[in-house]
C-alpha positions as CSV (number, residue, x, y, z in Angstrom):
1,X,-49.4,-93.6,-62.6
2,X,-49.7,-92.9,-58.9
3,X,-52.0,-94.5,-56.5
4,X,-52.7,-93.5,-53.2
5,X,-52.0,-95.6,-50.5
6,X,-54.3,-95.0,-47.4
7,X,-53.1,-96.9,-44.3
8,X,-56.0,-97.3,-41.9
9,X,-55.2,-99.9,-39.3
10,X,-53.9,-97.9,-36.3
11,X,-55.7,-98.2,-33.3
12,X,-55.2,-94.1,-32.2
13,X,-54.1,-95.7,-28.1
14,X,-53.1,-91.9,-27.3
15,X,-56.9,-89.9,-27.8
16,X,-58.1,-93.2,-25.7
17,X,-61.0,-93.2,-24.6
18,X,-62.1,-90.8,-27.6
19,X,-60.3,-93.2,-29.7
20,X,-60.4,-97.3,-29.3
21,X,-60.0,-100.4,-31.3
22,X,-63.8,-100.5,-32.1
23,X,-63.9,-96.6,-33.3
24,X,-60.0,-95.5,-34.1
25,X,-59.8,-91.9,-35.1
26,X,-58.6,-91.9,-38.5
27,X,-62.6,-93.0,-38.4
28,X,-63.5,-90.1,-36.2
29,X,-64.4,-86.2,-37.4
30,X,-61.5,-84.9,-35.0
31,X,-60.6,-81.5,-36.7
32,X,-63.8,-81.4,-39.8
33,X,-67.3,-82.1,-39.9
34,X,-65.6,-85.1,-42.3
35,X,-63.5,-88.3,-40.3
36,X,-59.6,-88.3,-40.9
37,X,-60.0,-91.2,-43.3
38,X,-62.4,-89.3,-45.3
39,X,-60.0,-85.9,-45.0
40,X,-57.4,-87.9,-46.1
41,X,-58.9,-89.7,-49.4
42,X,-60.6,-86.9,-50.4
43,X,-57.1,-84.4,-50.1
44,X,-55.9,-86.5,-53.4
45,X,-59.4,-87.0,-54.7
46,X,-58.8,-84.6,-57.6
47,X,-55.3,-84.7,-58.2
48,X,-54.5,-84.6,-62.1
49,X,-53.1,-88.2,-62.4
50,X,-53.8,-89.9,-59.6
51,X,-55.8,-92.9,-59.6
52,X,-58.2,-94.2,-57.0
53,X,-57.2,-94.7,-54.2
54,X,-56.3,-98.6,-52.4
55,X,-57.2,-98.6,-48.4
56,X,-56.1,-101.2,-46.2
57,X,-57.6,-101.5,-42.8
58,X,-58.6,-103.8,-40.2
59,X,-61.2,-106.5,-40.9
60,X,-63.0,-105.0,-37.5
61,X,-63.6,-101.9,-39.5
62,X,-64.5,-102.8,-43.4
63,X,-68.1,-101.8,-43.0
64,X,-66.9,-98.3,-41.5
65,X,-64.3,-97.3,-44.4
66,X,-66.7,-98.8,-47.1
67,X,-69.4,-96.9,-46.1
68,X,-67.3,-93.6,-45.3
69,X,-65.7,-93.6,-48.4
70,X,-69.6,-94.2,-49.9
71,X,-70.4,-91.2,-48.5
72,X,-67.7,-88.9,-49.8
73,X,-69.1,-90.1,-53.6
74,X,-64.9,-91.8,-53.5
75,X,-64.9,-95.6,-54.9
76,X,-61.7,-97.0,-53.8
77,X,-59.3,-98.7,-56.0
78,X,-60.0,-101.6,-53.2
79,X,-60.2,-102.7,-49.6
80,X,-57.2,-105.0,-48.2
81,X,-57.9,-106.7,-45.0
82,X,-55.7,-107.5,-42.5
83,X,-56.4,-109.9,-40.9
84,X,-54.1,-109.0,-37.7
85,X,-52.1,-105.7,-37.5
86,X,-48.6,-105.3,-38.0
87,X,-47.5,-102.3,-38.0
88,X,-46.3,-100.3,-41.9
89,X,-43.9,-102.6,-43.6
90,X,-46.6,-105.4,-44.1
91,X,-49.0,-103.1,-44.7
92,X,-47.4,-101.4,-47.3
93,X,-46.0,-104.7,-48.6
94,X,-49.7,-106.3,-49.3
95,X,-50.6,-102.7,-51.2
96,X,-47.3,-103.3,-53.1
97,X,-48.2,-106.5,-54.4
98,X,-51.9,-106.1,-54.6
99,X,-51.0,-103.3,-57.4
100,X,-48.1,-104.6,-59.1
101,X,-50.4,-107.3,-60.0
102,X,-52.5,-104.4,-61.8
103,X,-49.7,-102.5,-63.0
104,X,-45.8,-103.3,-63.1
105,X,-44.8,-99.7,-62.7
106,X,-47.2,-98.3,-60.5
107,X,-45.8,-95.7,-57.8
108,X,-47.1,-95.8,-54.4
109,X,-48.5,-92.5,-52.5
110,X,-48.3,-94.0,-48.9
111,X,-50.4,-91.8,-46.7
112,X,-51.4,-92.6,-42.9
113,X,-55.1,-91.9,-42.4
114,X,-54.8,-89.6,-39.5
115,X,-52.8,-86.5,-40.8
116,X,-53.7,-82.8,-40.9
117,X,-52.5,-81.1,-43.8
118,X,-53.8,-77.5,-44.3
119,X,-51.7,-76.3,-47.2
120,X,-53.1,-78.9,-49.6
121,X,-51.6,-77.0,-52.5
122,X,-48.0,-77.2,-51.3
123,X,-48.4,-81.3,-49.8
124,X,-49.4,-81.7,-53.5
125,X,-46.3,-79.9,-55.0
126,X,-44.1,-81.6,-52.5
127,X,-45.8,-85.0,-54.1
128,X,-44.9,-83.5,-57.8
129,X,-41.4,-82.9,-56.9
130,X,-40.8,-86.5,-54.7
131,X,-42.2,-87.9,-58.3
132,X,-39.5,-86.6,-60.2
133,X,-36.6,-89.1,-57.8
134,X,-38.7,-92.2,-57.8
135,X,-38.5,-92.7,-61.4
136,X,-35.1,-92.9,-61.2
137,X,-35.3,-95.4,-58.2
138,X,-35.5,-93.6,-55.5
139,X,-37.7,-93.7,-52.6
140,X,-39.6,-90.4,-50.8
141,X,-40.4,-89.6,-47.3
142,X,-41.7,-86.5,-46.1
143,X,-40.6,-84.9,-43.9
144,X,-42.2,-82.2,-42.0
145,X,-40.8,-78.8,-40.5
146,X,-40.7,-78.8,-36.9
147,X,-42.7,-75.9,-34.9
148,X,-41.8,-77.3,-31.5
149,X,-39.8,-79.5,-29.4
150,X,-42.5,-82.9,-30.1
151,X,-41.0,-86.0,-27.9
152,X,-44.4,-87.9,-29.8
153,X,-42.7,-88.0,-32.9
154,X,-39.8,-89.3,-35.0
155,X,-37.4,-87.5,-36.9
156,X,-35.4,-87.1,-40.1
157,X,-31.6,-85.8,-40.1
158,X,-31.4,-84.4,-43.6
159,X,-28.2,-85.2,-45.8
160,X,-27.0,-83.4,-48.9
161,X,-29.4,-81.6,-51.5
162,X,-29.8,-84.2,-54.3
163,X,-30.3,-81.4,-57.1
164,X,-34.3,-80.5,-57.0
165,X,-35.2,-78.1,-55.0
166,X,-35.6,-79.3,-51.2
167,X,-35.4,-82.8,-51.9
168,X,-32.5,-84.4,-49.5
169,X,-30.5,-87.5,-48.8
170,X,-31.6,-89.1,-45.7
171,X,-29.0,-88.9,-43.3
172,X,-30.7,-91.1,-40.6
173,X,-33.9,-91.8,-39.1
174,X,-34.4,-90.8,-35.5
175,X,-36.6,-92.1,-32.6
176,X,-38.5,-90.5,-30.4
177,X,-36.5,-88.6,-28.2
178,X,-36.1,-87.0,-24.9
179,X,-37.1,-83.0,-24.5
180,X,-33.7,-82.2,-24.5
181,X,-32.7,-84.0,-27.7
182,X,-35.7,-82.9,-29.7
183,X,-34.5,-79.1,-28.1
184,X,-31.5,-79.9,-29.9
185,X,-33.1,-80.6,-33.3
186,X,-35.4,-78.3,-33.8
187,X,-32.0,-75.9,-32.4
188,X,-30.1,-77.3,-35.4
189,X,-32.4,-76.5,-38.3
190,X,-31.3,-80.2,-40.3
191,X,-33.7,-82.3,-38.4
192,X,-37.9,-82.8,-39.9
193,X,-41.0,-84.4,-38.1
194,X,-41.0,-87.9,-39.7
195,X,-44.5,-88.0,-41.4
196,X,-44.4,-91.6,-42.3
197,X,-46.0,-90.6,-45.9
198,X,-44.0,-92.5,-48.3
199,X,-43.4,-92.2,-52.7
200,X,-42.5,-94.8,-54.3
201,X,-42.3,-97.4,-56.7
202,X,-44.3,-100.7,-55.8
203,X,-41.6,-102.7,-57.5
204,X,-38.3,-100.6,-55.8
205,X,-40.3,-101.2,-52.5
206,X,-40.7,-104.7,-52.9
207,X,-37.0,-105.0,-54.4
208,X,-35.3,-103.5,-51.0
209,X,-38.2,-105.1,-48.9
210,X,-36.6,-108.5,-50.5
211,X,-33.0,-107.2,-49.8
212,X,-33.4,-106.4,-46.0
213,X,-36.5,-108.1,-44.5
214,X,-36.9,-111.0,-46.8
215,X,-39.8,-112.5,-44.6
216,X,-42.0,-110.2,-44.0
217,X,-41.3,-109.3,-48.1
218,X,-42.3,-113.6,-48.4
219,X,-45.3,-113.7,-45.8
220,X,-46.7,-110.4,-47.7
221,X,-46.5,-111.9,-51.4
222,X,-48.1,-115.2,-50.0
223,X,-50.8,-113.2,-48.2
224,X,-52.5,-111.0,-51.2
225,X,-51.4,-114.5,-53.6
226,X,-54.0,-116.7,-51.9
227,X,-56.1,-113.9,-50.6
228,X,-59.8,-114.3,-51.8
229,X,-62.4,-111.9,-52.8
230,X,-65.1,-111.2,-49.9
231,X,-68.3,-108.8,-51.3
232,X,-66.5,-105.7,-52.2
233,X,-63.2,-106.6,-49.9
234,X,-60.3,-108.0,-50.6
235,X,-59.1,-110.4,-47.7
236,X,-55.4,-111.0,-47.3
237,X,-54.3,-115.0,-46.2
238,X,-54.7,-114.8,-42.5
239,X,-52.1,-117.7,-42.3
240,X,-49.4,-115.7,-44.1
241,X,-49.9,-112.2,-43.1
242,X,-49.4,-113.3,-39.7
């Protein structure tokens, strides 16, 4: 089974003053009559064989996202708090946990809250075909083809074809870079827009979180262990998450 994963904690510091810690745009109608949150939950809302989806967000915000997912008739899966932000890893990390204690094998559709997507059919096959390399352990990004020169975002080199049709090694992950770099890539053809929407396993996550950042894999576990139920939220240990 695959749950969506709907990250909502960024604070949107580049559509300041349109965007700002009390009102960040994935909670703003920016491109639709509907906010970006509410784009984005509803994009997999009918999916055959997804499950509802799990939103993590900002304690600031709960009342915002529960009542925005209210209106879009969408009850979520649940609502993790964080008590502090900390950026994906963490983020992801509580979601990991908070579903593997529902179900061992569950698979993980990580999606930012503040995407556009406008060809919903082929996101959804690109899903279908990421599907078929995290059952046998692998884990998904998307990347994205690159219309321009974008210094705002990061990039993906792509490695060797790994059998399915475009599905890729990673060769390496790029940072932001300078005009003439990001010239350069969209030049050479082998370079994506790194989306930041992730597939995977909860398990395989937690398994390579463990391997390579075995605190923040620790402080995560601890913080949806002793985290507590609050109305229809679920609030992660604010000692441990930060």
């Amino acid at each position: 089974k695959i749950y969506p994963v709907i990250l909502s904690g960024g604070a949107g510091t580049r559509l300041w003053p349109l965007s700002r810690a009390v009102l960040p745009k994935q909670l703003l109608p920016l491109v639709t009559d509907r906010t970006m949150l509410q784009e984005t939950a509803l994009r997999v809302g009918d999916w055959p064989g997804l499950m509802a989806p799990l939103v993590v967000c900002g304690n600031d915000h709960r009342f915002m996202v529960a009542e925005q997912m209210r209106e879009i008739g969408i009850t979520p899966l649940g609502i993790l708090l964080e008590p502090d932000g900390r950026n994906t890893a963490p983020a992801v990390a509580a979601a990991a946990n908070y579903l593997m204690a529902i179900d061992p094998d569950a698979v993980m559709l990580v999606l930012p809250a503040d995407h556009v997507i406008k060809d919903n059919k082929a996101f959804a096959e690109a899903v279908a075909r990421a599907a078929n390399t995290v059952r046998d352990g692998a884990l998904a990004t998307f990347g994205i083809v690159p219309t321009a020169p974008e210094t705002g975002y990061g990039y993906i080199r792509r490695g060797s074809a790994i059998g399915l049709e475009d599905c890729y090694k990673v060769d390496r992950f790029v940072e932001k870079p300078d005009q003439a770099t990001a010239e350069g890539f969209v030049a050479d053809g082998g370079y994506y827009w790194n989306s930041g929407m992730f597939l995977f396993r909860a398990q395989t996550y937690l398994r390579e979180l463990e391997q390579f950042k075995p605190d923040i894999a620790g402080a995560a576990e601890a913080a949806v262990r002793l985290g507590y139920r609050d109305l229809d939220f679920c609030r992660l240990d604010e000692a441990a998450f930060a």
